[in-house]
N, C-alpha and C positions, 0 to 999 in steps of 0.2 A: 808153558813148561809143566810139565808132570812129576809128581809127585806122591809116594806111598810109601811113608818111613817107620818102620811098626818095629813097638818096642815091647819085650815079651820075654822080659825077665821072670824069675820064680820065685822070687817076693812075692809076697803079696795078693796070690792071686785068685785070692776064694771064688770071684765070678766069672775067673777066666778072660780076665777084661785084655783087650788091645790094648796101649798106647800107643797113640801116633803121634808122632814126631811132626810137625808142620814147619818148625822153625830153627835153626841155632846161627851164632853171631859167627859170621866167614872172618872176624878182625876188623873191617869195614865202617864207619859211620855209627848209626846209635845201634846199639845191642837191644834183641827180640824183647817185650815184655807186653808188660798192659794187657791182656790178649780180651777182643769181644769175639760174642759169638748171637747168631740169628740163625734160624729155622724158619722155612720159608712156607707158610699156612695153605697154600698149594700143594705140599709134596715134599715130606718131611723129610724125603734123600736130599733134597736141595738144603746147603748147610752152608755158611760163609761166615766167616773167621776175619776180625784184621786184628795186627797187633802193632805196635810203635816200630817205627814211625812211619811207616807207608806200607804197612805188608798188607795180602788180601790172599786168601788162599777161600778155595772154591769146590765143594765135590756133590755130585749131584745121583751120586749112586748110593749115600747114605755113611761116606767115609773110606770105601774101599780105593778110589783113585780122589788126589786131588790136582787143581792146576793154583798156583802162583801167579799173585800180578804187584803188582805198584801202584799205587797212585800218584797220580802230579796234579799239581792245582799251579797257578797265576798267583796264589797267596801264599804258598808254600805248604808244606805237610809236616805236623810236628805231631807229638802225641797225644793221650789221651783218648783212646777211637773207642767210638760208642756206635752200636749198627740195630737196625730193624728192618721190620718189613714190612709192608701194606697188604693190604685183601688181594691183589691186582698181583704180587710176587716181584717189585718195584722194592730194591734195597737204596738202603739211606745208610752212607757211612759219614758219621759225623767225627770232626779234629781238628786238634788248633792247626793255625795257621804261623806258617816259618818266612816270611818275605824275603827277600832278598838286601834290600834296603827298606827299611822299615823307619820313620817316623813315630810312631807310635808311641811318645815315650821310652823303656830304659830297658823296655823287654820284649822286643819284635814279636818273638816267639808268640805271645799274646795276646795280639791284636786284634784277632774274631775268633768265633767260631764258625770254622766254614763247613757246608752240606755239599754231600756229594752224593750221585743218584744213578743209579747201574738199572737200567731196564732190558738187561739181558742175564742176570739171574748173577752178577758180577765179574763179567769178563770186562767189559768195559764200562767208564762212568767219566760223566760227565757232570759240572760244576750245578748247584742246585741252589744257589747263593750265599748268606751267611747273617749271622744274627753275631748280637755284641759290635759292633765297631763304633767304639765309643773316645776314641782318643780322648786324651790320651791315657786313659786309662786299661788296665790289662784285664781279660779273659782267660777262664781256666774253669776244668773239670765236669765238662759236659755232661748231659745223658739224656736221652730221647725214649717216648713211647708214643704208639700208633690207636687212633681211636676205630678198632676195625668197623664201626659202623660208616663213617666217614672218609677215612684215610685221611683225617687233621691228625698233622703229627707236633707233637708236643716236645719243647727243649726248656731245661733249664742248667744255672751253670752259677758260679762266684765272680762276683767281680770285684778288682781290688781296685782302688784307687791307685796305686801303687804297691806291684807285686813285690815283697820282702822287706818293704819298708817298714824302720821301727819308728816313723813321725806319727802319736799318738792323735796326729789331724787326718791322718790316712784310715782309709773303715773299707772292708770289704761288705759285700753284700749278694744275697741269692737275685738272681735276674729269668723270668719267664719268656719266651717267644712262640708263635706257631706259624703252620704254611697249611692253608686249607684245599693247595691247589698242586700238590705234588714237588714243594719247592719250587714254585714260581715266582711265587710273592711271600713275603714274613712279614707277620705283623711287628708293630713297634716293641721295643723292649720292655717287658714291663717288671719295675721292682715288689718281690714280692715280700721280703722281709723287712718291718721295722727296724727291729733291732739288728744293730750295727760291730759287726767282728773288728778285729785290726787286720794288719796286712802280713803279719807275718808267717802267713801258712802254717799255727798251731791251734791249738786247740779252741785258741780266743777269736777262730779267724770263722767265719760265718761259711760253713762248706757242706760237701756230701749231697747235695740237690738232686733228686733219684724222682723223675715225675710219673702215674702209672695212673691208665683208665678205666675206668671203673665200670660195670655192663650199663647205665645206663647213659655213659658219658660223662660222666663227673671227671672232674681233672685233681688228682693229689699228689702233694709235693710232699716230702720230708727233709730234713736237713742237720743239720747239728752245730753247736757256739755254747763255749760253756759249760761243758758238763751235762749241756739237756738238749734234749731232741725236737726241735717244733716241727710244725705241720700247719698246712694251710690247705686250702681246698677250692674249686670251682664249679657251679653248679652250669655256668653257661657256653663252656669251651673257652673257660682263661679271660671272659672280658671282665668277669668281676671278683675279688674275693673275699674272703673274711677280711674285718678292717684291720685285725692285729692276730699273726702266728700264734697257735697254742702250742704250748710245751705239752708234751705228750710222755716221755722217758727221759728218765734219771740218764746219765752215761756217769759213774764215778769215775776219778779221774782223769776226764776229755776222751778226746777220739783221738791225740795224737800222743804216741805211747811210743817206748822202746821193747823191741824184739832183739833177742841174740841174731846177729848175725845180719841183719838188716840194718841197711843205711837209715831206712825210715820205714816206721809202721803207720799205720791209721785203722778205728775202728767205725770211719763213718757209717753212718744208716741209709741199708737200701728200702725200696717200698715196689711191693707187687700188688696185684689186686686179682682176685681170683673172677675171671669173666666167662667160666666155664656152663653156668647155668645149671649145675649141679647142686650138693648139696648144699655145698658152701659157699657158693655165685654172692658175689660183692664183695666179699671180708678180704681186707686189707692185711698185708703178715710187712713187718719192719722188722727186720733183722741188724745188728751192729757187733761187736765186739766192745771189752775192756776190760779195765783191769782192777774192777769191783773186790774181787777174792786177793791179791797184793798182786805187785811189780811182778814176783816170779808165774803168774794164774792167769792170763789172759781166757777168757771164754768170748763163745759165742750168746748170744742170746736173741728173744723173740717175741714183740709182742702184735696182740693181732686184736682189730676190731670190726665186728659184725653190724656197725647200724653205718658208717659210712666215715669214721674218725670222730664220731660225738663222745662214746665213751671206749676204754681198752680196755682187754682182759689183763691180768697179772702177769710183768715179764718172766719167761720162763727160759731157762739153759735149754740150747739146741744140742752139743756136745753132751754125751755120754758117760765121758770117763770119769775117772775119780781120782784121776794121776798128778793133778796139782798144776801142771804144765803150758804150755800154750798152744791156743787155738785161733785163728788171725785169718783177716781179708775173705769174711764172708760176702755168699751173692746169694740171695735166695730166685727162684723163678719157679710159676706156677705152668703147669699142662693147660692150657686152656679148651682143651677137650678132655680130660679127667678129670682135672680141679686136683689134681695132687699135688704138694708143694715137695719142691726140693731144695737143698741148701749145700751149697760146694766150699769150702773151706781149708787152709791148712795146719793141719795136728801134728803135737811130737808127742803124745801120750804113750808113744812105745818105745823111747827115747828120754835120758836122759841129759842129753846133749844138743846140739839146735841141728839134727839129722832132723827131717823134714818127709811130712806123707800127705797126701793130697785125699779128703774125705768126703762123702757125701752123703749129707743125714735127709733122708725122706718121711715123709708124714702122708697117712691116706685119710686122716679123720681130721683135717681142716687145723693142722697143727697142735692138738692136743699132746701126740704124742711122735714120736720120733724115733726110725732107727739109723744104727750110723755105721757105717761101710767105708774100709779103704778103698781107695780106687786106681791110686798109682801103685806101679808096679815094680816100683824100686824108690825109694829113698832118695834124698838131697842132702847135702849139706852148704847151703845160703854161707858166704862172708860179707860184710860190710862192704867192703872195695870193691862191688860187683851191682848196680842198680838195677835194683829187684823189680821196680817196678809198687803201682795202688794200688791192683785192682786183680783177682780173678775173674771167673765169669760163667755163666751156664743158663743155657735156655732147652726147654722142654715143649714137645706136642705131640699130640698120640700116643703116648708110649714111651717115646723116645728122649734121651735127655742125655745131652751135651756140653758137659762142663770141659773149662778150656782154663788151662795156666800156666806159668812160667814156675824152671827149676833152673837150679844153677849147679854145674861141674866143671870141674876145674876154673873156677872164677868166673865160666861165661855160661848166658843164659840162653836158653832154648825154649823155644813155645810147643805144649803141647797138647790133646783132646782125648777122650774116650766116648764111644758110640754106646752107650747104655741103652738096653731095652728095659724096661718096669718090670714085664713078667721074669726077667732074672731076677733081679732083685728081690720078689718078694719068693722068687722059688728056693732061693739061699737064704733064707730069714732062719 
């Protein structure tokens, strides 16, 4: 099926941007969100999107036509979708698994994490195995990256003992895996954090596991429990690591906050690493949100390190305004052939009410400094009774940079993308 849904209201529109429409809830089963996005290092028209809970959408002309698909798995398909690509143009869509009849303990839904492997650019895909099957204990909140030297793809993810449980004997924790052979094979699971969250998916709960490769194959993790941010690292592809996570960032307040108008907010920490071989080749940018300034101030923030997570520079505000308001569910991702870093995000600084705008703040000097650009084209306005959804999301190459989110109208959510070129961007600065 074909698809080209373009949205081209007069808000907003200093850059003249698209939106496209990729997704909205027909009434049917789980409503659009989560949305990932991948850029395929072959050919930067080649784009693929999935959002909750089985969607795949696919345009290999740069966004002008897309095609629709589904996934199905033998484990089921739930949410969470996390996607990449290999040097080869080999995508990997990662997501929990929904069983049918599930054993698994008290929450089928999170049984593994299953990999799924499209070698046709994602028209079709087939099962690539899965990591986490640990009954009975539950799996949640994926995210994978690709070691383009290699094509070892890296996963890490929370595991609870028991997902929601308030049994103070119950502990979640971060969990490592990899496949050196195109999802053939997965190594063993391995735990990477000491220190032990509980299960009640807050801010006590050990989460945010965002893994990213570093040029010369180093493997780094971040995460968040407590208020602070650790970080751990590998120097040999995942077989060994530091013997105890360092805390790296402050988060005042946790990662798990309230938003107007949102059922749930979260300011977990993502981690990119710049492999461009440019100026700034290796440095590390962690990006989170929270609610350091009061409950009404949520911001973005960002901190970045140049020798490999040995030491940080000072965390500094990604966000621009001076409007007091909130700024929620950053993703940063770096060009890996410019080395410019971008950061996609949602702001109501033009807004005094939880009407909602989709922004994207760019840096060309290694994150020093930052500018910040709407990019949706019209406004939302989020209610509670509507799940919003974790995560945005945005990935960049050559030039190009493809941030990907969910809005909500009239109660239901719809998934959607804009095709950004760089030299716009800085030609409207």
């Amino acid at each position: 099926m074909l698809l080209c849904l373009l949205f081209s209201l007069a808000a907003g529109d200093e850059l003249g941007l698209t939106n496209i429409k990729l997704s909205n809830h027909n009434g049917r089963g789980l409503a659009p969100c989560e949305p990932a996005v991948t850029i395929s290092p072959l050919n930067r028209d080649h784009i693929v999107v999935g959002a909750i809970p089985d969607k795949v959408y696919v345009t290999r002309d740069g966004g002008k036509n897309w095609s629709r698909h589904k996934l199905k798995s033998k484990y089921g398909v739930w949410g969470d979708p996390a996607l990449v690509t290999d040097t080869r143009g080999h995508v990997y869509y990662f997501h929990l698994a929904n069983p049918p009849r599930s054993k698994a303990g008290k929450n089928g839904r999170l049984e593994r994490i299953v990999c799924q492997k499209s070698t046709d650019g994602g028209k079709t895909w087939k099962g690539a195995g899965y990591v986490g099957y640990r009954t009975p204990r539950d799996q949640d909140k994926e995210w994978a990256d690709v070691d383009p030297r290699t094509n070892t793809i890296y996963v890490t993810w929370t595991e609870f003992d028991e997902y929601g449980s308030k049994d103070p004997q119950c502990h979640s924790r971060i969990l490592f895996a990899k496949t050196s052979d195109g999802g053939e094979t997965w190594s063993k699971d391995t735990v990477l954090s000491k220190q032990l969250g509980n299960c009640r998916d807050d801010d006590a709960t050990a989460e945010g596991a965002v893994p990213a490769v570093g040029p010369d194959g180093t493997v780094y993790v971040a995460w968040s429990l407590r208020e602070v941010i650790y970080f751990n690292r590998s120097h040999d592809s995942g077989e060994t690591w530091l013997p105890e996570e360092k805390a790296i960032a402050k988060q005042p307040g946790g990662w798990d906050f309230k938003i107007p108008g949102l059922r749930r907010c979260n300011g977990l920490p993502t981690l990119v690493c710049d492999r461009s071989g440019k100026a700034f080749n290796g440095s590390l940018y962690l990006s989170w949100s929270d609610q350091r300034a009061g409950k009404h101030d949520t911001d973005v923030y960002l901190k970045i390190s140049r020798d490999g997570g040995e030491t940080w520079l000072p965390t500094q505000r990604v966000n621009d305004d001076m409007s007091g308001v909130h700024q929620f569910l950053s993703w940063p991702a770096v060009d890996q052939v410019t080395g410019n870093l971008y950061v996609v995000f949602y702001d109501r600084r033009n807004y005094t009410n939880q009407r909602t705008d989709v922004f994207l703040a760019w840096s060309v000097d290694g994150g020093k400094t930052f500018t910040n650009q709407r990019i949706s084209r019209q406004s939302f306005y989020p209610k509670a009774k509507t799940f919003f959804g974790d995560y945005s999301n945005i990935a960049a190459r050559d030039g190009r940079i493809v941030p990907v989110w969910t809005r909500v109208d009239d109660a239901k959510t719809s998934v959607w993308a804009a095709i950004i070129e760089h030299g716009d961007l800085e030609n409207k600065k």
